[in-house]
LOPAFI-735214 format. One record per residue (C-alpha): residue in three letters; x, y, z. Coordinates in steps of 0.02 Angstrom, whole numbers, plus 50000, padded with zeros to 5 digits. Layout:
ALAXYZ...
//
This chain:
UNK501025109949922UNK502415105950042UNK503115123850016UNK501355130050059UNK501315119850229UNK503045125950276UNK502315143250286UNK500945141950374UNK501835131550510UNK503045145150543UNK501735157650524UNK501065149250685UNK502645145450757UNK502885164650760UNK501255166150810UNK501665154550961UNK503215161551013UNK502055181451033UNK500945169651139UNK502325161851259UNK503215179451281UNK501615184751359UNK501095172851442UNK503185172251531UNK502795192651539UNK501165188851649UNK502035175951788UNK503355189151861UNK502625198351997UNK501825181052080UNK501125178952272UNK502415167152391UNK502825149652313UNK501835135252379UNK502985119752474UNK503825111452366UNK503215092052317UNK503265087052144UNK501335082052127UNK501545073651955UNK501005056751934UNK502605045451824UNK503715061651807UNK505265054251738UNK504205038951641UNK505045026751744UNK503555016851757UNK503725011751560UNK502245016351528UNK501565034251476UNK499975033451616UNK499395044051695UNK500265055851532UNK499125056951365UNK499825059851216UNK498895067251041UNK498995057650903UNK499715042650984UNK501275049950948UNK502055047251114UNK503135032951177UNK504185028451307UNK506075024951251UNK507765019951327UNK508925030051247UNK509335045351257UNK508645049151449UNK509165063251570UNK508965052451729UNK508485036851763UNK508265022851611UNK506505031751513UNK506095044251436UNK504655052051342UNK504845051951131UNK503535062751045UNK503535058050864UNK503035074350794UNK502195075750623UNK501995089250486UNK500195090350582UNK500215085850733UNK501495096050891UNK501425078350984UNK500745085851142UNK500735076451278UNK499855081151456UNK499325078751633UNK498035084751731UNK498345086051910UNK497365092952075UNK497975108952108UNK497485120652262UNK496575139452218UNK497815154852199UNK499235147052256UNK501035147652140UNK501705131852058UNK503495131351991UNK503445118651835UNK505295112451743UNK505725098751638UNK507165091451546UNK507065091951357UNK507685088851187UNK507445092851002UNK506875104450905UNK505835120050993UNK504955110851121UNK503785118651258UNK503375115751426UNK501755122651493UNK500225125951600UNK498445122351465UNK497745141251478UNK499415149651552UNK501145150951559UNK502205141251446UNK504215142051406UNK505285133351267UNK506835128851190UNK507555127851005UNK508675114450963UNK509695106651091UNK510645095851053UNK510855086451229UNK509575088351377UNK509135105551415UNK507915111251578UNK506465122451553UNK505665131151696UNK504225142651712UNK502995148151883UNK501135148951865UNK499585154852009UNK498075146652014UNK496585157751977UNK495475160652144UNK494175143852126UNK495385132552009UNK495515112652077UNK496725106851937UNK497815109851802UNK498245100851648UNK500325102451618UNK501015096651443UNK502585095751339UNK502605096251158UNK503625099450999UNK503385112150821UNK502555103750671UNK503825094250528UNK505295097350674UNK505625079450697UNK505595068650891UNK505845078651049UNK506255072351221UNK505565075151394UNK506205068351553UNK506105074251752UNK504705083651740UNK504225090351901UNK502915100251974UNK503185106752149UNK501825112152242UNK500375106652355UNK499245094452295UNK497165099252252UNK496615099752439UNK498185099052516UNK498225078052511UNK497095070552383UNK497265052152424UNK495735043952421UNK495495032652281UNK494105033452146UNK492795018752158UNK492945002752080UNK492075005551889UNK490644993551878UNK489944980151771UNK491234980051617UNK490554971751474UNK491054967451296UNK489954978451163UNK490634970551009UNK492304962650956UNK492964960450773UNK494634949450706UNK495704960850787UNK494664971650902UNK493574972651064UNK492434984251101UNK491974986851286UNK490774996151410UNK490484999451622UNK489865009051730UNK490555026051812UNK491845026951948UNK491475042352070UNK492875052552165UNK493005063352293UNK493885078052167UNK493475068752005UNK493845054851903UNK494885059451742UNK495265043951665UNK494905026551658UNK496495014051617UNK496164996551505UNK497024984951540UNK497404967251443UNK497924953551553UNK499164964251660UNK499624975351545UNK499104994451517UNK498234994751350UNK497335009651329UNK496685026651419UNK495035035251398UNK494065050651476UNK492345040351465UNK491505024251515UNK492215014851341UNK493605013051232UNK493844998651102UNK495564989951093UNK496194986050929UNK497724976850859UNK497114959050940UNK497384942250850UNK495924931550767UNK495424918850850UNK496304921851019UNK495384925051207UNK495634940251300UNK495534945951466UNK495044963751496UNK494914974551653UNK494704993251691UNK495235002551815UNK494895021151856UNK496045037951902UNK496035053151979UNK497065070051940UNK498065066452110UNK498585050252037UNK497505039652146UNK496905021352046UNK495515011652096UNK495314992452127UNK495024983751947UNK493264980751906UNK492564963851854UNK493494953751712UNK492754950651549UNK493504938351446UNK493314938451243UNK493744927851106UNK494064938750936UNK493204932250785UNK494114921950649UNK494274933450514UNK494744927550342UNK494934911150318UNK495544908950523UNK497044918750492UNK497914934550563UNK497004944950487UNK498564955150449UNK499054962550279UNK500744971550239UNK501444976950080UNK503254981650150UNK504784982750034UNK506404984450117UNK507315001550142UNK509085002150210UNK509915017150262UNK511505013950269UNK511805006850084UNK511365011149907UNK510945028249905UNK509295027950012UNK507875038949927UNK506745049550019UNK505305038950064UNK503965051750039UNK504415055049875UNK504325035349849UNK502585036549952UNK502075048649851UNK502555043449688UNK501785022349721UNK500625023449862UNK501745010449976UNK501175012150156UNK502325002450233UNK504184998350232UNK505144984950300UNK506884994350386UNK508394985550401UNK509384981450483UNK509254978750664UNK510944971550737UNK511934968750895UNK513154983850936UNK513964972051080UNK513314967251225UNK511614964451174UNK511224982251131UNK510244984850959UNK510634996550834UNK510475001650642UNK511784990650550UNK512594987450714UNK513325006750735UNK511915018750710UNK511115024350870UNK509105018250886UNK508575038150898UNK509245053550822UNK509865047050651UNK509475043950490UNK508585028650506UNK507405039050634UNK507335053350518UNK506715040750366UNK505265034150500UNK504605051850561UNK504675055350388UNK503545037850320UNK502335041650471UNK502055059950440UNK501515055050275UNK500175041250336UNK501425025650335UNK502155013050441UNK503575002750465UNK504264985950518UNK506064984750568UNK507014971450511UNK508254961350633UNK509674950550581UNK510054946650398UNK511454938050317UNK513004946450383UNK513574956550528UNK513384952350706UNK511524947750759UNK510684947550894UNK510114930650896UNK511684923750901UNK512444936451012UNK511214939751159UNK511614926551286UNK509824921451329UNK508024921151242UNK507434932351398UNK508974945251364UNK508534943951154UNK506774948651236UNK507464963851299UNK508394970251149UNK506924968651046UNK505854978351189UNK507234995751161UNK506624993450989UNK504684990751003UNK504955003551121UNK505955018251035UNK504595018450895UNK503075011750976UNK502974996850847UNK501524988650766UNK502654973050693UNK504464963950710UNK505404954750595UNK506684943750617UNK507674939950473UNK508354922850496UNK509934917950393UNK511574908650381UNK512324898450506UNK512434905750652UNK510614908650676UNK509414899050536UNK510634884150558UNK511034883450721UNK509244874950835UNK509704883350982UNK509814897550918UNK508154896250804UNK507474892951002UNK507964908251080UNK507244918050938UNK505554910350947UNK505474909851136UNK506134929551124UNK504654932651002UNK503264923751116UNK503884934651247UNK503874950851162UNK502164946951088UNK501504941551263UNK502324958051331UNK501434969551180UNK499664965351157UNK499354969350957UNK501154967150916UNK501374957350754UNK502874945950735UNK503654939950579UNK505074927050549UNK505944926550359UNK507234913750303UNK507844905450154UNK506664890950031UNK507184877749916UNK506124876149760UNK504954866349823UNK504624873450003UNK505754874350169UNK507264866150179UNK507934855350327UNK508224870250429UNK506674877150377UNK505564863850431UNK506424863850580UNK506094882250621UNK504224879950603UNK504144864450683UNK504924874450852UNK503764886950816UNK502434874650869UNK503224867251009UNK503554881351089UNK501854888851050UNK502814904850981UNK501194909150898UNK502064916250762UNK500874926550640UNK501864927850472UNK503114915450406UNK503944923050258UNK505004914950127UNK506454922450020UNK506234912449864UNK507764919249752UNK509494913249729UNK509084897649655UNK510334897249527UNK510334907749348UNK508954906249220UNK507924900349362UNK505844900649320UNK505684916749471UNK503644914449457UNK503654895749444UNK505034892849599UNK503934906849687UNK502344898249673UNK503074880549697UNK503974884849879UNK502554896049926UNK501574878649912UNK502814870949992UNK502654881550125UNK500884879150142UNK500724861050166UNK502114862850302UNK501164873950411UNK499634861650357UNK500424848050427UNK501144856950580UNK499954866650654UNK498304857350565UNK497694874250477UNK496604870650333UNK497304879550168UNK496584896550194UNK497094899650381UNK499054892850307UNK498974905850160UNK498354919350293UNK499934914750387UNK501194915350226UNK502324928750174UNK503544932450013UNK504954940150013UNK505904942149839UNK507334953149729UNK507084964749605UNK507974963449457UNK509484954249456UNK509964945149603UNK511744937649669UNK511454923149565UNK510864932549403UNK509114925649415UNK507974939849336UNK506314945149394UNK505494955949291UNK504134969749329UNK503224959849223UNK503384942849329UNK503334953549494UNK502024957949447UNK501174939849417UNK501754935549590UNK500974949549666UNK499134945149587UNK499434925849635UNK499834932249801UNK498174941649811UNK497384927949727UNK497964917749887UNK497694929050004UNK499164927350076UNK499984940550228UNK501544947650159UNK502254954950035UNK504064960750007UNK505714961949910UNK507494967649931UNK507514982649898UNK506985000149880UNK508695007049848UNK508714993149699UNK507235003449628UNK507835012249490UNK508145007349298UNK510085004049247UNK510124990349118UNK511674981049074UNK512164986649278UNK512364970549350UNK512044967249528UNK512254984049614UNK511554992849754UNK510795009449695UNK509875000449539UNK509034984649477UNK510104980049331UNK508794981449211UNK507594991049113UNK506264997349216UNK505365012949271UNK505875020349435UNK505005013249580UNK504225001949452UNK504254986849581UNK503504995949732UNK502105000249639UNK501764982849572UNK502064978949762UNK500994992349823UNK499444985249747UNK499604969449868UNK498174970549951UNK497944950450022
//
């Protein structure tokens, strides 16, 4: 099957290339060029945002790193079905000649006119400018410009994009009118559906902008859009506002405030079966073929550490984009998955401990959510200089309330070590700043392992899960379902550094108590332990014991909360 899709995607990538020869073959002889103004709206992304820019798929994103100028750049996060196109429409003025370059990177990306002439590039590997000249036909007003990538060739890069020529009428800058009467339609656990009135222009209106509070949520063509990815429970504050192809926004319409429904049991509503994958240890497997081979949707990446100066990166070293850790998550999303990154752990130098203020920990996280467009965080919480140091345990938790203030949808998870019977000093500590601070923390995870050999691994599981439960009780004054919705578990496979043994078999009777619970989370370290080698002991490419391969993220896989 895979071979099968490889040929026909270069069938049309030859196909394509025909296509852009002619279309470069038709722009030579072209009238004089029109005065030069770049007429794009947010041409080098700067605004960190992708608006007035659309992008198919919601495969776009706006990253830090790498960038041509300034400190964005566009990330398209193509897929074995999707080029990642991303465009802009614009007001353009009849037969008149626009010149149109950009800076890219990756993997044959193009640069084009929707209709006319295009240009590309194969495989740079640092910035590389495109340019290409287009005329108007005799009555055409705009022009939609996009950037894009090949099928299965992995993230390009776009930056400085410019289109220099006169704007549709010469100066477009009258403003579309303020949309009308915006209303909530309908509004789930974690959505909101919502409805107004048309703007009018004096070109045209092409979009309409949501917004959450003051942040850009969402961009439609018509007059509604629902936003998804909201918390249970929680009030909302929508407006709209509307755009023009010259860039012009109007003044926000009316607000609407909403309240999302409970959900289950007045929880988060979130589920996530996500066992960890590390790249940089213990012979890492191809994810699809574990995707393929389980079902597993989601996997927790680690990890996420400080590479000085407050700067994240994979295992401290490996650069956020261009690796393997971003070739393991094009490959998990091209074949329908997620994944949550994983910051801190036991060793190594964290970011918690390292960035010198919760607002500056706030910003490291943000190159993150920002490089992959995120759905999640988790901050793995260990050891002594962050799960036993307060302070620390602070800026984390003010960090996260920022970040999930900042990200509307964003899910944020915090894991850390359990006694037997629940959360230890520390523990109880953590959750009780949690409150304080009003982190509003959706998923508190437990790693309930290295109790000591010959420990009972379902038993201890069960007895600090309820531990756990009747802290957050206590805390925040959730009845029992709303604290399971809240709960996550995090275990080992196999044989872990204290020879404690959990079985498939056991694994498996903590994942159906889990679901019985209906708890959030579900996890275990790791992936690269997935594979049978009995009599092993405690080694990174294998579980130590008899098993089937991937054995444990198929038990884990059927987590369903």
């Amino acid at each position: 099957m895979r071979i099968t899709q490889l040929r026909r995607s270069r069938h049309r990538f030859l196909a394509l290339l025909g296509t852009a020869a002619l279309a470069l073959a038709g722009a030579v002889a072209l009238p004089g060029t029109a005065q030069a103004a770049n007429i794009l709206s947010n041409p080098g992304f700067e605004t960190g945002s992708l608006s007035p820019w659309s992008c198919s798929g919601n495969l776009g994103s706006i990253v830090s790193s790498p960038v041509h100028g300034g400190s964005k750049a566009l990330a398209g996060a193509v897929s074995s079905s999707d080029n990642a196109q991303c465009t802009q429409t614009v007001s353009v003025q009849p037969n008149t000649t626009y010149s149109l370059s950009g800076w890219v990177r990756g993997s044959y990306v193009y640069l084009g006119v929707d209709g006319g002439a295009s240009t590309w590039t194969t495989s740079p590997s640092a910035y590389s400018r495109l340019s290409v000249s287009f005329t108007t036909g005799a009555s055409q007003t705009s022009a939609k410009i996009y950037v894009h990538g090949w099928y299965a060739q992995g993230t390009y890069y776009a930056d400085d994009v410019s289109l220099d020529g006169p704007g549709g009428g010469g100066s477009d800058s009258q403003a579309p009118t303020t949309p009308t009467n915006l209303t909530s339609t309908g509004k789930t656990s974690s959505s909101v559906s919502l409805s107004w009135g048309a703007s009018s222009d004096n070109v045209g209106v092409t979009g309409y902008d949501v917004y959450s509070g003051s942040n850009q949520v969402l961009t439609v063509s018509g007059t509604s859009a629902t936003v998804s990815g909201l918390s249970p429970s929680t009030a909302y504050s929508f407006t709209v506002k509307a755009r023009d192809a010259a860039g012009n926004t109007s003044p926000a319409s009316n607000s609407v405030s909403v309240t999302t429904s409970a959900g289950g049991g007045g929880g988060t509503g979130f589920k996530q079966a996500a066992p960890y994958l590390f790249e940089g240890w213990g012979d890492p497997p191809n994810p699809t073929t574990v995707m393929n081979a389980t079902g597993i949707k989601w996997f927790t990446m680690a990890f996420v550490l400080d590479s000085g100066g407050c700067n994240p990166a994979w295992d401290g070293s490996r650069a956020l984009t261009g690796g393997v850790d971003q070739t393991a998550i094009n490959q998990i999303r091209s074949a329908g998955g997620d994944i949550v990154p994983s910051f801190g752990g036991w060793q190594g130098s964290k970011l918690g401990a390292n960035c010198s203020s919760a607002s500056a920990l706030a910003g490291a996280l943000q190159k993150v959510i920002d490089a992959y467009s995120l759905k999640a965080i988790d901050m793995d919480i260990e050891n002594t200089d962050e799960f036993e140091n307060e302070a620390v345990q602070a800026r984390i938790l003010t960090a996260l309330k920022t970040v999930k203030a900042n990200n509307p949808g964003l899910k944020t998870i915090i894991t850390f070590g359990t006694s037997t019977t629940g959360p230890t000093y520390y523990g109880n500590r953590l959750i009780e700043q949690a409150q304080s601070l009003n982190a509003n923390i959706d998923v508190f995870t437990i790693m309930p392992f290295d109790f000591g050999g010959g420990s009972d691994m379902y038993g201890n599981t069960v007895n600090a899960t309820e531990g756990l439960k009747a802290k957050l009780k206590s805390t925040f004054g959730w009845d029992d379902a709303t604290a399971y919705s809240h709960i996550g578990i995090s275990g080992m496979n196999g044989l872990s550094d204290q020879q404690e043994n959990t079985t498939p078999a056991i694994w498996t009777q903590i994942r159906d108590w889990a679901n019985g619970h209906h708890i959030a989370r579900l996890a275990y370290w790791a992936v690269n332990r997935d594979r049978p080698c009995p009599g092993g002991g405690v080694v990174s490419n294998c579980s130590g014991i008899s098993q089937s391969t991937w054995q444990f993220t198929s038990i884990t896989a059927g987590f369903t909360g």
